[in-house]
C-alpha positions in Angstrom: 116.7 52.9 82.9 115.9 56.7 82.8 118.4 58.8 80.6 120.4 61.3 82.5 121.8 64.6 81.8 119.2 65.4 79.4 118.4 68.8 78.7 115.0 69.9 80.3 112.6 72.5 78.6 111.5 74.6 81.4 108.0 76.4 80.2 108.1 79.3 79.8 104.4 80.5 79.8 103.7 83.3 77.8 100.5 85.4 78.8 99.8 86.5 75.1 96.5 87.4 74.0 94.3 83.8 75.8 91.7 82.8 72.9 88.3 83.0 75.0 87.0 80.7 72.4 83.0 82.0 71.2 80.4 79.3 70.6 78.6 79.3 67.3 74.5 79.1 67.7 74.0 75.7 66.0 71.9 73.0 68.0 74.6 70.4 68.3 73.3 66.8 69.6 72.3 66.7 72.8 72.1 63.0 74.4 70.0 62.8 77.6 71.3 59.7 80.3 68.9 56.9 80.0 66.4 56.1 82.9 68.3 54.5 86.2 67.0 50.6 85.5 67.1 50.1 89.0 66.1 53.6 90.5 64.3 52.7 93.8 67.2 50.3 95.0 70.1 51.2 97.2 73.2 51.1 95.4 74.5 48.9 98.0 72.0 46.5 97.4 72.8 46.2 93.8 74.5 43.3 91.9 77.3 45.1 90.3 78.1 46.9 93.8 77.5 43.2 95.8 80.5 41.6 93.1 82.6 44.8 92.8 83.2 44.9 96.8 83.3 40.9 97.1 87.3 40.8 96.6 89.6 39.0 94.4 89.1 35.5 93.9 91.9 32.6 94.0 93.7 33.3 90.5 96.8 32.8 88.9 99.0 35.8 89.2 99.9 37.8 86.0 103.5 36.8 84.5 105.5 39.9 83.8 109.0 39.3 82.2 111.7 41.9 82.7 112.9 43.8 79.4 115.8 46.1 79.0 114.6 47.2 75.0 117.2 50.1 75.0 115.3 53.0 76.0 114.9 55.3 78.6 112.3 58.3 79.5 113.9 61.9 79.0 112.0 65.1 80.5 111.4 67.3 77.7 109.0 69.8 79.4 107.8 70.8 83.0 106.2 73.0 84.9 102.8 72.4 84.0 99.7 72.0 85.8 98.0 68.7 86.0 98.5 67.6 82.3 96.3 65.7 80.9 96.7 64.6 77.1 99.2 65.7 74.4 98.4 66.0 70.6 100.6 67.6 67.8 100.2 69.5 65.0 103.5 68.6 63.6 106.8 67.8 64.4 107.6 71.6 65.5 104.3 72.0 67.5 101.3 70.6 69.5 98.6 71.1 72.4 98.5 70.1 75.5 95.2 70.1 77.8 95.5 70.5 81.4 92.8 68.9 83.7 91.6 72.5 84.7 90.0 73.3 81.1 93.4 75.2 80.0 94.9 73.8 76.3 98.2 75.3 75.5 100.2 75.7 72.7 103.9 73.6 72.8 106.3 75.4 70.7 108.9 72.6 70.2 111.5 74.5 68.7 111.8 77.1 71.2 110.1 75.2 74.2 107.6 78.0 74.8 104.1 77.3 75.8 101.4 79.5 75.4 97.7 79.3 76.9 95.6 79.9 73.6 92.2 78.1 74.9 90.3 78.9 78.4 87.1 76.1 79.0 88.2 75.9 82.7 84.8 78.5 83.5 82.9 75.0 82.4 85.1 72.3 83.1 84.5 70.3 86.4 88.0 68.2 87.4 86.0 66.0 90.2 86.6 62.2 90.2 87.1 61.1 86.5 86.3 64.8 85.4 88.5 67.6 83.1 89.6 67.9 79.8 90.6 64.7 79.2 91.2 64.3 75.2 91.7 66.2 72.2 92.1 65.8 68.4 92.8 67.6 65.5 90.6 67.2 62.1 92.2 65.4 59.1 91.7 68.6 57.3 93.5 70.4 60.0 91.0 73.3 60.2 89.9 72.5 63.9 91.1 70.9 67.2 88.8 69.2 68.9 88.6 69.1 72.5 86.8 66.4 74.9 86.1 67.4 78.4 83.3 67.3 81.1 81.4 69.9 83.0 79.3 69.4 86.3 77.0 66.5 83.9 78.1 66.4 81.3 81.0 65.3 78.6 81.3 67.8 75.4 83.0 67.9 72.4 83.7 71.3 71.0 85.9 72.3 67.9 87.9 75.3 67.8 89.1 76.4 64.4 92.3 76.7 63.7 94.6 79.0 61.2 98.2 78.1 60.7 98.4 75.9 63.4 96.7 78.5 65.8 93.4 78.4 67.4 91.5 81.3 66.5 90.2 83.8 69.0 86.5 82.8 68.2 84.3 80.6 65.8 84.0 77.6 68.8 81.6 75.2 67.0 79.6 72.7 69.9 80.1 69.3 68.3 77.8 66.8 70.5 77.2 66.8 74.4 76.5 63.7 76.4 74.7 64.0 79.6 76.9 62.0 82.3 74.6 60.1 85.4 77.8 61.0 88.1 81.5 62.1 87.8 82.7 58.3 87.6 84.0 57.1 84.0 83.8 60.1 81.8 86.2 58.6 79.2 89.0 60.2 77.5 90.5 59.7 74.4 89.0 61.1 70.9 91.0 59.9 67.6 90.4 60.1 64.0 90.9 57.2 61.8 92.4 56.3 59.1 89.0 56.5 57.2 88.3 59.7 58.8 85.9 59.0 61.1 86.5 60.4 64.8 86.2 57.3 67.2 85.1 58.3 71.4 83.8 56.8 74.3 82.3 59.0 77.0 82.7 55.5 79.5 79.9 53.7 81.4 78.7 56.7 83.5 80.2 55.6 86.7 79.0 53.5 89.6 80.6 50.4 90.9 80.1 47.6 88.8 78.2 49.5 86.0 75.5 51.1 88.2 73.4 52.3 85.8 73.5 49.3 83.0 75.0 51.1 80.4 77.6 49.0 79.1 75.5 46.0 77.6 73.0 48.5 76.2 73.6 49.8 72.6 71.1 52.4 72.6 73.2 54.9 74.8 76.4 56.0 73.7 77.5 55.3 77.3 79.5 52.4 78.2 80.5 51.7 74.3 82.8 52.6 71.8 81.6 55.3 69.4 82.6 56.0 65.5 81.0 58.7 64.1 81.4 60.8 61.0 81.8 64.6 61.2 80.1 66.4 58.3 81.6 69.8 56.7 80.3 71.9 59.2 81.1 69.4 62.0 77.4 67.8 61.9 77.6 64.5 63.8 76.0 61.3 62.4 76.7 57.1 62.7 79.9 56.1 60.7 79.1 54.0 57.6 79.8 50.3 58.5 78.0 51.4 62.3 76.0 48.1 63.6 73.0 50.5 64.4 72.7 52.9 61.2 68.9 52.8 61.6 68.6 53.2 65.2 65.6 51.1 65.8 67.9 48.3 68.3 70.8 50.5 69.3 72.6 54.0 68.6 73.9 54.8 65.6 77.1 56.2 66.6 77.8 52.9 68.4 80.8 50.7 66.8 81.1 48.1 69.9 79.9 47.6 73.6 80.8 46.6 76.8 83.1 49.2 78.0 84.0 50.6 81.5 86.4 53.5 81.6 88.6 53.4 78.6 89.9 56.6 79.3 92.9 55.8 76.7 92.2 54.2 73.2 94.6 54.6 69.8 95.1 53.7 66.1 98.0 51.3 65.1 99.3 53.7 61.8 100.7 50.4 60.2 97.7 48.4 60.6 94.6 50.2 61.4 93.2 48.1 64.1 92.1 50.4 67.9 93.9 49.4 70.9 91.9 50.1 73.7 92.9 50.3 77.5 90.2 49.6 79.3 90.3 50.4 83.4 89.0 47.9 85.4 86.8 47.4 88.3 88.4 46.2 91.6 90.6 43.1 90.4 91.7 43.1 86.6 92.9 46.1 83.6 92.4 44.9 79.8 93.8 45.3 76.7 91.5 45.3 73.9 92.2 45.2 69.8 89.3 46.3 67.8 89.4 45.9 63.8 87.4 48.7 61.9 86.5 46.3 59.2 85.5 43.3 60.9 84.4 43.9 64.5 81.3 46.6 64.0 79.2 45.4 66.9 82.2 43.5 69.2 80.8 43.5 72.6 83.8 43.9 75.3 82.1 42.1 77.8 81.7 45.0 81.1 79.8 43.9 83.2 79.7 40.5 82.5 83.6 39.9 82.5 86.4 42.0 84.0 88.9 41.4 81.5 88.8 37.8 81.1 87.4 37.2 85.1 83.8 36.3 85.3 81.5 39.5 86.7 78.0 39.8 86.7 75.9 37.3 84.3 76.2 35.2 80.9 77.6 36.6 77.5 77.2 34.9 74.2 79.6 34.4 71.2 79.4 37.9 70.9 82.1 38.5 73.5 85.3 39.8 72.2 88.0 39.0 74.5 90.9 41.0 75.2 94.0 40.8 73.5 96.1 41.0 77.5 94.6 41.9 80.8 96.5 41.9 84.1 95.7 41.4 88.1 96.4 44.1 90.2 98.8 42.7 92.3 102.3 44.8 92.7 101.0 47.9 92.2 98.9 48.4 89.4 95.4 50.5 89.6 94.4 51.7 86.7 95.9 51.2 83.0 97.1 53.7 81.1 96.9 53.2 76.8 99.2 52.8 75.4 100.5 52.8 71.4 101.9 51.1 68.8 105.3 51.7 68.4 105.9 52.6 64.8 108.9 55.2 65.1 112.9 54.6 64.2 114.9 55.9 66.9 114.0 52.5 69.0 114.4 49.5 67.1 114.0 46.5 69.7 110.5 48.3 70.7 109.0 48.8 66.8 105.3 46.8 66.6 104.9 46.3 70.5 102.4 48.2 72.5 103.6 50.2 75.4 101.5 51.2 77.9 101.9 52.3 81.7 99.5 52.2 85.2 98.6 55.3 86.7 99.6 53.6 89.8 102.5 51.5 89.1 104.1 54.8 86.9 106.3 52.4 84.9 107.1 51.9 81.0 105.7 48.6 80.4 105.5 46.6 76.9 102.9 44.0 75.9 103.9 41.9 72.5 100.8 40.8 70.7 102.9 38.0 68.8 104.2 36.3 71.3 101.7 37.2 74.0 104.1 38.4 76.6 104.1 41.4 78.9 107.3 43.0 80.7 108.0 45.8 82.6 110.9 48.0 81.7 112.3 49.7 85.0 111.5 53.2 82.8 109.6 55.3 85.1 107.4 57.9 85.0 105.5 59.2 88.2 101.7 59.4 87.3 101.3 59.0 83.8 98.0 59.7 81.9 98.5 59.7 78.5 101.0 57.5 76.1 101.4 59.7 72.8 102.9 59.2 69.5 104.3 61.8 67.4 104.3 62.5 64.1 107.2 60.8 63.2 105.9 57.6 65.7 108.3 58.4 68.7 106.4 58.6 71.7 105.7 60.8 74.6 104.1 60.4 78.1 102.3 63.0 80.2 102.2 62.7 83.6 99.8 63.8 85.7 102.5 65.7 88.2 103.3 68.5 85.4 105.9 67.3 82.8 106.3 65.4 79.3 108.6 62.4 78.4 109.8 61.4 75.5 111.0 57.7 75.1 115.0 57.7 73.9 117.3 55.5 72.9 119.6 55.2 75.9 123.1 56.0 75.9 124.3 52.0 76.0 121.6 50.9 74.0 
């Protein structure tokens, strides 16, 4: 149920002084695409294309149970345009990108929000494109920001004095050259360790076009963890499967991704839940363990969640915790976190998640193994974001921020 009579934070943009962030002149890692494996053949006369456009076989449709947990969806801010991703500094302040390249500053005590970084000059919003994920260092000296230009996905790193970005000092972390505008990923995160986890997705196509995703020697099409030295040099994490390079990348942790374009850490336990978006037929939930799964394969392209795509896969595949049919609605799923806050006790420990499409609140309990929906709506979400103290927030796409609150009868 959504929470009436809630008090909504109109923005109140404040056209201050907008950081034009300045690029340092380091040579930050450049990553070219690979070769097109099948270059030559019509991309209608491919496999992955053939399966992705054959339809959805005879299957048995996803049970959803209905759960009232006590909570409803509150606007806390509107007014902005095309939001993509949330991340806070603390529990008085935090960022939010817009698709366009704009990151603005979210004053929460005073509900102001200021423009303070400008990469829309660069950033390309077509398909999958746009600033699409952002994270701030453990040391708090920079914010990172992940977004795409006409081919390519780039982090950069903007320092960062009291909780402001500065007005230049932009440091070019790494830079991924993309094949199309399809599956550019999303999310960037830091650990618990420290290390900074991405994935820039499988570079687009219908059924994994270009053969990225069973192929550790490209970033593309995998998860990455990677380690950010003190001047934000980027190398493999320490426990990477491919430290030496010679059969795969080193800043590869697992493989066989398509577009998880929404991935986070579970604060009580560690483990990476990853929302991975699916082809034509079914979305997946994935769990990854930092200490035991370096060098999980996924399973894109050969499996669609748990459905059988394109070939064989050995033990190496590790299946998804949940995946779904997109029957009812559902298009594209939308990660998702770990509730680990107080204000909402029936929901502590389960996942909540949402569907682009389907623009509901919906739960999935690892324990047990069952999925609900909520009736909590939110109209084109994007991003599912925790807080600092582990309530949690959803951007939707049409311009506004909701936080999940206890309702009034719960």
């Amino acid at each position: 149920m959504l929470v009436s009579g809630a008090v909504v934070a109109i923005v109140a943009v404040v056209f201050g002084a907008l950081t034009l962030a300045g690029s340092d002149d380091r040579e930050a890692p450049y990553i070219e695409t690979k070769p097109d494996p099948m270059a030559g053949t019509p991309g209608t006369e491919r496999p992955g294309f053939i399966r992705a456009n054959a339809g959805c076989e005879e299957h048995e449709r996803t049970s959803w149970d209905e759960w009232d947990l006590g909570f409803g969806a509150e606007v806390v801010l509107e007014g902005l345009d095309a939001p993509t991703t949330l991340e806070f500094y603390d529990n008085e302040s935090a960022f939010i990108g817009q698709r366009d390249g704009m990151v603005l500053h979210w004053d929460l005590t005073t509900s102001e929000v200021t423009p303070v970084i400008d990469l829309s000059d660069s950033t390309a919003t077509e398909q999958d494109q746009g600033l699409v994920g952002m994270a701030i260092t453990p040391d708090r000296s920079h914010l990172l920001v992940n977004f795409t230009t006409k081919g390519e996905s780039k982090l950069v790193a903007q320092p960062l004095v009291d909780g402001m970005p500065t007005v230049t000092g932009r440091v070019d972390v790494l830079t991924v050259q993309q094949p199309s505008s399809q599956h550019n990923g999303g999310t960037i995160a830091f650990d618990g360790d420290g290390y900074l986890w991405a994935s820039f997705g499988d570079g687009g196509g219908q059924g994994d076009k270009y053969q990225n995703a069973q192929d550790p020697t490209t970033p593309l099409g995998s998860i990455l963890r990677i380690e950010l030295g003190p001047e934000l040099e980027v190398s493999g994490a320490p426990g990477n499967p491919h430290l030496d390079g010679e059969d795969g990348h080193s800043w590869v942790f697992a493989t066989g991704v398509r577009n998880p374009f929404r991935f986070s850490m579970d604060p009580g336990t560690g483990e990476v839940w990853i929302a991975d978006v699916g082809q034509a037929c079914v979305e997946e939930i994935s769990v990854l363990d930092p200490e035991t799964d370096a060098g999980a394969n996924l399973g894109w392209s050969v499996y669609e969640g748990t459905r059988p795509f394109l070939g064989e896969l050995d033990e190496r595949h590790h299946a998804p915790v949940f995946d779904f049919w997109r029957e009812g609605g559902f298009c594209a799923v939308v990660g998702g976190e770990v509730y680990r806050g107080s204000e909402i006790e029936d929901l502590y420990g389960l996942y909540v998640f949402s569907d682009y499409c389907r623009s509901e609140v919906l739960i999935f309990d690892r324990v047990t193994g069952g999925a609900a929906k909520t009736g909590v709506t939110v109209p084109t979400p994007v991003d599912v974001s925790s807080g600092p103290s582990g309530e949690l927030f959803v951007v939707s796409m049409e311009g506004s921020v909701f936080r999940l609150t206890p309702s009034e009868d719960g």
